[in-house]
Backbone as a printed PyTorch tensor [residue, N CA C, xyz], in Angstrom:
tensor([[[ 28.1320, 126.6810,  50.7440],
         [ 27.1340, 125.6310,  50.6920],
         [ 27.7170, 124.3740,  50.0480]],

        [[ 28.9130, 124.6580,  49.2610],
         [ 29.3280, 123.6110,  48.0780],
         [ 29.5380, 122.6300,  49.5230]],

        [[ 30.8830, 123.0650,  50.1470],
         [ 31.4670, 122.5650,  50.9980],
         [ 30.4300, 121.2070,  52.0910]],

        [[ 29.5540, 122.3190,  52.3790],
         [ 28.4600, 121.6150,  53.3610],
         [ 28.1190, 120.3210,  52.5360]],

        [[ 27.7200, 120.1220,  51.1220],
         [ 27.3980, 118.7870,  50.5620],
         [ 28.8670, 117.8240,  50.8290]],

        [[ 29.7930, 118.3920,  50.5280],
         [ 31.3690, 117.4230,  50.5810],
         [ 31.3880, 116.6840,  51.6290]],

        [[ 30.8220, 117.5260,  52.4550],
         [ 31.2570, 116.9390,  54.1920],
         [ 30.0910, 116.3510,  54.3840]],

        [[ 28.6270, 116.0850,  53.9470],
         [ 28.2900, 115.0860,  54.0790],
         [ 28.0890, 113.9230,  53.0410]],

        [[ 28.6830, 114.1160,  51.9210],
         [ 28.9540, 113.0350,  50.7570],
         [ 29.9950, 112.4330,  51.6070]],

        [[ 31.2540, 113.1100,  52.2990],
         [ 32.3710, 112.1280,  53.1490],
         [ 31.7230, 111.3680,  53.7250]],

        [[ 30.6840, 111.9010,  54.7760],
         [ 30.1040, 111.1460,  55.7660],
         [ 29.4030, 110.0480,  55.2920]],

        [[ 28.4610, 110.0500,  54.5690],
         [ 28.0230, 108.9120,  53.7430],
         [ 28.7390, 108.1650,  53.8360]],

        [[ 29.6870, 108.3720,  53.0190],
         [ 30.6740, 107.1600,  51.8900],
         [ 31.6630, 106.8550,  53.2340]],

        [[ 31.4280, 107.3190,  54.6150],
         [ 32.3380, 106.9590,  55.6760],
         [ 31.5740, 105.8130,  56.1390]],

        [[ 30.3130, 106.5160,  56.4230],
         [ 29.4550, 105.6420,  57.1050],
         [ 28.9030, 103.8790,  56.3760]],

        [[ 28.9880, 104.5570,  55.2080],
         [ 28.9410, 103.3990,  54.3260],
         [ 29.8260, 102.0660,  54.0690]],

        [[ 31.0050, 102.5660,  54.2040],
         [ 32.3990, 101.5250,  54.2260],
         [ 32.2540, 101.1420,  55.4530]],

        [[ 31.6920, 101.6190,  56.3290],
         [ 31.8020, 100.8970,  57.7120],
         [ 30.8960,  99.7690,  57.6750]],

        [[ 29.4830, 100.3080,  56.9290],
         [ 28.4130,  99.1340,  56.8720],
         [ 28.6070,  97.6930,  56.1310]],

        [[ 29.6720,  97.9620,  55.5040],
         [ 29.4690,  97.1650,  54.2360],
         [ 30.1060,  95.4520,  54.4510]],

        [[ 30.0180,  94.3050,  53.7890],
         [ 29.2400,  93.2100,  54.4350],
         [ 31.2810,  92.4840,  53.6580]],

        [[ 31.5170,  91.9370,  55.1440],
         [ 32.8790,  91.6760,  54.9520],
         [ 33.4020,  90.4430,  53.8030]],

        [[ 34.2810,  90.7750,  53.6570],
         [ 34.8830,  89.6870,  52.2110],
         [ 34.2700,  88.2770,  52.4270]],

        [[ 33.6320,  87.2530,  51.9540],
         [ 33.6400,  85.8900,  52.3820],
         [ 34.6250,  84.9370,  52.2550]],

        [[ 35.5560,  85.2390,  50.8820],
         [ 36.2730,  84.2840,  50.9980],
         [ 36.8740,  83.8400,  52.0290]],

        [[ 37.5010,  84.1820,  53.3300],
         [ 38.3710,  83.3600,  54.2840],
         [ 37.3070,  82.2410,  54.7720]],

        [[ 35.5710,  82.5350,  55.2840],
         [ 34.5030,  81.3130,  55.5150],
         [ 34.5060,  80.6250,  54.4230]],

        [[ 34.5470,  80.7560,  53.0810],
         [ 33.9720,  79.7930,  51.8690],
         [ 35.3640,  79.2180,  51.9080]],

        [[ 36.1320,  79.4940,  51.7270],
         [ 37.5630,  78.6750,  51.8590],
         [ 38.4920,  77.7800,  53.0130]],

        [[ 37.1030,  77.9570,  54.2170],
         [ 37.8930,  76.9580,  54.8120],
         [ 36.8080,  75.4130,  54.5010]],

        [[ 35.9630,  75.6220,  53.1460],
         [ 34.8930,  74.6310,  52.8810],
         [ 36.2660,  73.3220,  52.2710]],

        [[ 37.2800,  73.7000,  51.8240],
         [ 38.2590,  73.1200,  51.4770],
         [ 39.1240,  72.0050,  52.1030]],

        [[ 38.7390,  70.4560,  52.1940],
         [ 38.9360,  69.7230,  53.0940],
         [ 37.4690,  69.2510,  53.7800]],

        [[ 36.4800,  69.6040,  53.2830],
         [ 35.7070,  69.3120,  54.2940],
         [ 34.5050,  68.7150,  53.6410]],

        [[ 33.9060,  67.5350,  54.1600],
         [ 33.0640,  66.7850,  53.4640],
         [ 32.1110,  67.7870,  52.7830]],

        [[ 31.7100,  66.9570,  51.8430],
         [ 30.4850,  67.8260,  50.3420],
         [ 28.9690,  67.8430,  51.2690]],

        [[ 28.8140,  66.5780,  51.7330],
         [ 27.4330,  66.4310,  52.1330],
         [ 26.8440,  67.4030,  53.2980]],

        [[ 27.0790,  67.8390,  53.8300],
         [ 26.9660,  68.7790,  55.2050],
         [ 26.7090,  69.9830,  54.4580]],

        [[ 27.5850,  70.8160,  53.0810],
         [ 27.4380,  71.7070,  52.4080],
         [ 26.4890,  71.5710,  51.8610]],

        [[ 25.6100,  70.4750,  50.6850],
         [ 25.0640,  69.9940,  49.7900],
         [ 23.8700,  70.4320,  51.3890]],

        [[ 23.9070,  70.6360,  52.5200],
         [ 22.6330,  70.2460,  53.1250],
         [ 22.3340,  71.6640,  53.3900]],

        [[ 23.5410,  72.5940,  53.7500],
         [ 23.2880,  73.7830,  53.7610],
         [ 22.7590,  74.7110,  53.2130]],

        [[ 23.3580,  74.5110,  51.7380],
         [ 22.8420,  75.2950,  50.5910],
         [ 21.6830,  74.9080,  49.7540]],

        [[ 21.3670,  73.5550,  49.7320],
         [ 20.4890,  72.9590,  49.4120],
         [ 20.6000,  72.4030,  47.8840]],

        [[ 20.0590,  71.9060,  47.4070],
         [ 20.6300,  70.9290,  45.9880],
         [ 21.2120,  71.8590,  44.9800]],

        [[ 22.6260,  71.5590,  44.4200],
         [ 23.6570,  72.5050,  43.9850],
         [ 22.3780,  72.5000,  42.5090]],

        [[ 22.3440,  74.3150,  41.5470],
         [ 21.7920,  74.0190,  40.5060],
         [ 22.4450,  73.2980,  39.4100]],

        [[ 23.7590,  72.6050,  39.5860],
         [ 24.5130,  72.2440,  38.6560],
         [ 25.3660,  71.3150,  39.4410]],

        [[ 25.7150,  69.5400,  38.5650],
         [ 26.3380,  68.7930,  38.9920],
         [ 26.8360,  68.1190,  38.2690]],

        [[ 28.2820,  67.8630,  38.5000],
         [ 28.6670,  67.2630,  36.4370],
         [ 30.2390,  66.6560,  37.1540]],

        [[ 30.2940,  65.6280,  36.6420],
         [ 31.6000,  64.7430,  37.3370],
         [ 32.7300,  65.1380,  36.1660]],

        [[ 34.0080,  65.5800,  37.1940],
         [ 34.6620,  65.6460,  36.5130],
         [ 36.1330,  65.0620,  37.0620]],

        [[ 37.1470,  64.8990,  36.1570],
         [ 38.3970,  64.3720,  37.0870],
         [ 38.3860,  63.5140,  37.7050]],

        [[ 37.9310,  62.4770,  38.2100],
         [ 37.7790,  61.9290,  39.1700],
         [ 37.1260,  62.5070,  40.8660]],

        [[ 36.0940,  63.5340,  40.1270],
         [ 35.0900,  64.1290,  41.0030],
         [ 33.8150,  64.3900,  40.9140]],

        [[ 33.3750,  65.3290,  41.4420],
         [ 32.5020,  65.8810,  41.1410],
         [ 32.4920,  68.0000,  40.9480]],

        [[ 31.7570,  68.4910,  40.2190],
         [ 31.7950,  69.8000,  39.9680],
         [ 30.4800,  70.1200,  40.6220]],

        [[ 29.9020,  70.8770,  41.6710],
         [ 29.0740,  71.9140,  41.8920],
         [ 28.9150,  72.9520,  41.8860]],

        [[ 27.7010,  73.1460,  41.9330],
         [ 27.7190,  75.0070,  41.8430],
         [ 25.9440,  75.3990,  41.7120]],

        [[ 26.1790,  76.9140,  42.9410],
         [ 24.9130,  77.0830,  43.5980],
         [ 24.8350,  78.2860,  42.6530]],

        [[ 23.9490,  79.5240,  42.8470],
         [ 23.8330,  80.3560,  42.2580],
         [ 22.3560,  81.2840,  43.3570]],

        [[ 23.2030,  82.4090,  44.1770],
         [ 21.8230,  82.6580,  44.9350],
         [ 22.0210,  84.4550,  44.4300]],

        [[ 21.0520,  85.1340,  44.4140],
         [ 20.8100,  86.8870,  44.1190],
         [ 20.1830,  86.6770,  45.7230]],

        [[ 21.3430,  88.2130,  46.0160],
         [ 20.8650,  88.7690,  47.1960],
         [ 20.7980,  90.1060,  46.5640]],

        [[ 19.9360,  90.6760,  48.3390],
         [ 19.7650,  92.5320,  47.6020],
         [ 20.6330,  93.2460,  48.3660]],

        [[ 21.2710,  93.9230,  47.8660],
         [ 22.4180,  94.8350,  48.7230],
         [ 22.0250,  96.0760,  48.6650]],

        [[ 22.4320,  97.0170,  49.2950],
         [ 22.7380,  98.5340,  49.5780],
         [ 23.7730,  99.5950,  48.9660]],

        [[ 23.7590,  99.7390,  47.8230],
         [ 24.7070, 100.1380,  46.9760],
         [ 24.6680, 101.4600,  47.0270]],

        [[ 26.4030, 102.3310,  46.9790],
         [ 25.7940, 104.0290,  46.8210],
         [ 25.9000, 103.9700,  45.7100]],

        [[ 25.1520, 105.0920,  45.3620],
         [ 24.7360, 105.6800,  43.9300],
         [ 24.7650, 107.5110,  43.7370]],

        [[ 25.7280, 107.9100,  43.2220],
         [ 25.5920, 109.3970,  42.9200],
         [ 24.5890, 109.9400,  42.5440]],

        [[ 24.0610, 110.9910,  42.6040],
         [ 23.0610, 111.8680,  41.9840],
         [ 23.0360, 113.0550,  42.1000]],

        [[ 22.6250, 114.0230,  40.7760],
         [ 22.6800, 115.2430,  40.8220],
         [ 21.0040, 116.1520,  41.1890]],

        [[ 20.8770, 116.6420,  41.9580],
         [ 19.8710, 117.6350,  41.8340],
         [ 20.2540, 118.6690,  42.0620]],

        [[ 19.1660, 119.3640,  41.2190],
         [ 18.9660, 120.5650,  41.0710],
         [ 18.0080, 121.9140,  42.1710]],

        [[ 18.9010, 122.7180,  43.3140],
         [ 17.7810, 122.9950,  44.4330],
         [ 17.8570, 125.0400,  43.8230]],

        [[ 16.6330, 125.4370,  44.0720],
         [ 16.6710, 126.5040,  43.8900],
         [ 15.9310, 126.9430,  44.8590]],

        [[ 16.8320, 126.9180,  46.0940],
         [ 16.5130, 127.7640,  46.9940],
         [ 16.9530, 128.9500,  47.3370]],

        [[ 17.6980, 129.2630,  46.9110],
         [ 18.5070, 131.0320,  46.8710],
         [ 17.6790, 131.5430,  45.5540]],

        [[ 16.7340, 130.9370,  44.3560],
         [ 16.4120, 131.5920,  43.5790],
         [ 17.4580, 131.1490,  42.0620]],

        [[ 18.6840, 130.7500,  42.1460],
         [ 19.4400, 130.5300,  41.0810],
         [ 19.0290, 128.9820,  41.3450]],

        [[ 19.4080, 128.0100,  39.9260],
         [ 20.0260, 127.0270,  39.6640],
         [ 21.3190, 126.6160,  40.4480]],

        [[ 21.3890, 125.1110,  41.3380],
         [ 22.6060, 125.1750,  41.8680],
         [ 22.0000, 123.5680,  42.0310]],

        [[ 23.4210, 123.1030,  41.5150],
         [ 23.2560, 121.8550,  41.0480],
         [ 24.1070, 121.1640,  41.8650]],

        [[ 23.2740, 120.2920,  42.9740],
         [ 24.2980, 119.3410,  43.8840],
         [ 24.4810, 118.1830,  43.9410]],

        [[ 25.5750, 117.2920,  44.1920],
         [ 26.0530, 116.2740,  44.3940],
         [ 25.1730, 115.1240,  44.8200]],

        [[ 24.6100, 114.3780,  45.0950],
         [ 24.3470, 113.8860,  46.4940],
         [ 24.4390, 111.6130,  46.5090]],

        [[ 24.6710, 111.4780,  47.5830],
         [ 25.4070, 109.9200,  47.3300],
         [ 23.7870, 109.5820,  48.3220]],

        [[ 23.2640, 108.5080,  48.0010],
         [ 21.9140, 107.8170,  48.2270],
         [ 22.1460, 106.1990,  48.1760]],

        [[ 21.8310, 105.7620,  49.2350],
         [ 21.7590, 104.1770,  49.0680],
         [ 20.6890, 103.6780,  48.4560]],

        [[ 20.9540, 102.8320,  47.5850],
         [ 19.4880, 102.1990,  46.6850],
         [ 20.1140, 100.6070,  46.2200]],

        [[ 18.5610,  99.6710,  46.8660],
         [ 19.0360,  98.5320,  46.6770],
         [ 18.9820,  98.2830,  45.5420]],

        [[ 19.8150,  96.9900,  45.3720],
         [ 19.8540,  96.4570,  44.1500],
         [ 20.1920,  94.8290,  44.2620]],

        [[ 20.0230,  93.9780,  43.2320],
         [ 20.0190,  93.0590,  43.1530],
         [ 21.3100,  92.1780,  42.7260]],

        [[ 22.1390,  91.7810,  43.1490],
         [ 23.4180,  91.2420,  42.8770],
         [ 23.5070,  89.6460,  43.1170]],

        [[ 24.3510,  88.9040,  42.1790],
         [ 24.4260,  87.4740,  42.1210],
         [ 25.1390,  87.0420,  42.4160]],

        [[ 25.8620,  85.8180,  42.9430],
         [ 27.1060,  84.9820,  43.3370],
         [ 26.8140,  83.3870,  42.8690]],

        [[ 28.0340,  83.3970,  42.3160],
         [ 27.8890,  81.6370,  41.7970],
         [ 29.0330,  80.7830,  42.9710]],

        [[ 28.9820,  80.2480,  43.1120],
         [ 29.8100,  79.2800,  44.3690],
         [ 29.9670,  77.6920,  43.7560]],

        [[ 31.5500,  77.7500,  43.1160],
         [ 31.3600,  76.3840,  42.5900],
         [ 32.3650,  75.5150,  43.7510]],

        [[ 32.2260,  74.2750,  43.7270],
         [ 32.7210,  73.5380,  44.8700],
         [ 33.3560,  72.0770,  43.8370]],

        [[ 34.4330,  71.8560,  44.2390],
         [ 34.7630,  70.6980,  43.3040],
         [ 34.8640,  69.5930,  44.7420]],

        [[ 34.2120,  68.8670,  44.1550],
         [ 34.4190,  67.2130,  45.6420],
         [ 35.7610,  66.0350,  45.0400]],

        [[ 36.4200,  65.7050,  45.6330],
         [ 37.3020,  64.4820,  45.3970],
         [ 36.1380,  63.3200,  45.0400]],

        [[ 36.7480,  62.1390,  44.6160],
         [ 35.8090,  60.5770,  44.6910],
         [ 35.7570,  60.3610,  45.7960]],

        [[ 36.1210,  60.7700,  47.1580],
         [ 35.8620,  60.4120,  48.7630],
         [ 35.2040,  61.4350,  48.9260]],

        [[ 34.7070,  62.3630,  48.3690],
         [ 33.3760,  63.6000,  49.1890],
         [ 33.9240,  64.6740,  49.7570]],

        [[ 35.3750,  64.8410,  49.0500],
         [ 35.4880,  66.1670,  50.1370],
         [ 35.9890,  67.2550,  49.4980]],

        [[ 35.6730,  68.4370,  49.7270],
         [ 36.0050,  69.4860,  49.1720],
         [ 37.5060,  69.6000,  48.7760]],

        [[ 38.1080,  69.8800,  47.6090],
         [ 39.5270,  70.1120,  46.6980],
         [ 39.4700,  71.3820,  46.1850]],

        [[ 38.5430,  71.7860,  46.2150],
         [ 38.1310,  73.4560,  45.1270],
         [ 37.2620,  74.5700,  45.5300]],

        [[ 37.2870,  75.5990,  45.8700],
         [ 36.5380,  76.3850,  45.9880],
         [ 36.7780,  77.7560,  45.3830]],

        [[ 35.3350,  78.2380,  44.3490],
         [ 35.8270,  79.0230,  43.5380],
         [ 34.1770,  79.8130,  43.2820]],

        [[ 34.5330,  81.2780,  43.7000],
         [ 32.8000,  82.0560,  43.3390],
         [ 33.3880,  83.2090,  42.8400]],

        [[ 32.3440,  83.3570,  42.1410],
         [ 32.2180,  84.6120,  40.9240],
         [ 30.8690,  85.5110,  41.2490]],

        [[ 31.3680,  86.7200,  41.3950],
         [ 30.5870,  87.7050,  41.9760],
         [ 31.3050,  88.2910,  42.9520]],

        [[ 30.6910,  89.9720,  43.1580],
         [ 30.7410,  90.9750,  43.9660],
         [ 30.4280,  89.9110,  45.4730]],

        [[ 31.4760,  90.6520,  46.1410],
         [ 31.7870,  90.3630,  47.1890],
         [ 30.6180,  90.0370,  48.4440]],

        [[ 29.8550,  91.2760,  47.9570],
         [ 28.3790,  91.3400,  49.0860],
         [ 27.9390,  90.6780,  48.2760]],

        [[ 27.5510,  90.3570,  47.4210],
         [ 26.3600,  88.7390,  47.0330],
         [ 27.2850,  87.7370,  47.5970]],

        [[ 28.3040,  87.6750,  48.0140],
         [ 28.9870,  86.1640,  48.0810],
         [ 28.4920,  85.9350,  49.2120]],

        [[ 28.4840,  87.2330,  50.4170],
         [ 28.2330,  87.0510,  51.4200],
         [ 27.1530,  86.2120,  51.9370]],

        [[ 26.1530,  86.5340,  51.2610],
         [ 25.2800,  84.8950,  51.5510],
         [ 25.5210,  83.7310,  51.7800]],

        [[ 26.1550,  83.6820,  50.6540],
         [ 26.3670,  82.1750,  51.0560],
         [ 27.5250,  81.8820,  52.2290]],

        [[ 28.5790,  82.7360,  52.8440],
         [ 29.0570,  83.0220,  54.6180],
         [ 27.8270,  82.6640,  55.4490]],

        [[ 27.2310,  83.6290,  54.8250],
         [ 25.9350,  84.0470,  55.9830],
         [ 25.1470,  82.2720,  56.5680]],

        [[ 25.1170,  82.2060,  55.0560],
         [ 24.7230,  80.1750,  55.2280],
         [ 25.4560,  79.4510,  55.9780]],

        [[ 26.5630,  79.2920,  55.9680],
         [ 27.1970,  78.5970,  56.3630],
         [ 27.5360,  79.1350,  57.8160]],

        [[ 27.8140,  79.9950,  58.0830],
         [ 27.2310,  80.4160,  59.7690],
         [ 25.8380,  79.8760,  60.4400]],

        [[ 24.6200,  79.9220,  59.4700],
         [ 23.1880,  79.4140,  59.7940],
         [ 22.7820,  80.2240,  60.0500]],

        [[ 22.7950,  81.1670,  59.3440],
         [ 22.0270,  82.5710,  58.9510],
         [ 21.3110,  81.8390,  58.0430]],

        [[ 20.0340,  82.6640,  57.0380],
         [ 18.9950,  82.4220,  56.4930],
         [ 18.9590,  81.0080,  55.5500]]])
């Protein structure tokens, strides 16, 4: 029976890596070179704007909900004994991405730099495709 949970904890965690929401950086990094204002329209007014260098500093900040696995143990007593199994469960959760953007004094992207798990970044891809 052990076995039977393994082979579908694999399957899960197979099926799962397949689902899972691809890196953004190569879309957020080709924002690099490319006018501020078109972005500024996408994402909508950066929560933070502060001149620096002979620029400007932005930066958005959006929580998406992702699909995260999560281990868990239960306990099934169906043979009558205690037998305590494994089991991997998707459960959303709430994850953040900050997306800072530095502009030259001519408006155009010099910097691109986000902090956060990979699937929250993805949003803001998703934006810039013209997804939500």
């Amino acid at each position: 029976m052990r076995i039977q949970h393994r082979a579908l904890l694999f399957s899960v965690l197979a099926v799962s890596a397949c689902t899972q929401v691809a890196a953004p950086d190569p879309d957020l990094a080709r924002l690099k070179g490319q006018p501020i204002q078109p972005v500024i329209a996408k994402f909508g007014a950066p929560a933070s704007e502060q001149k620096v260098d002979g620029g400007t500093s932005y930066a958005w900040t959006m929580d998406s909900r992702v699909e995260m696995p999560e281990r868990r143990t239960v306990t099934d007593y169906s043979t009558g004994r205690a037998n305590q199994i494994e089991t991997t469960v998707m459960v959303a959760k709430m994850q953040s991405c900050t997306l800072r953007l530095r502009a030259d004094g001519g408006g155009l992207v010099t910097a691109v730099e986000q902090d956060g798990p990979y699937q929250a970044c993805g949003a803001f891809a998703d934006r810039l495709k013209g997804g939500r």
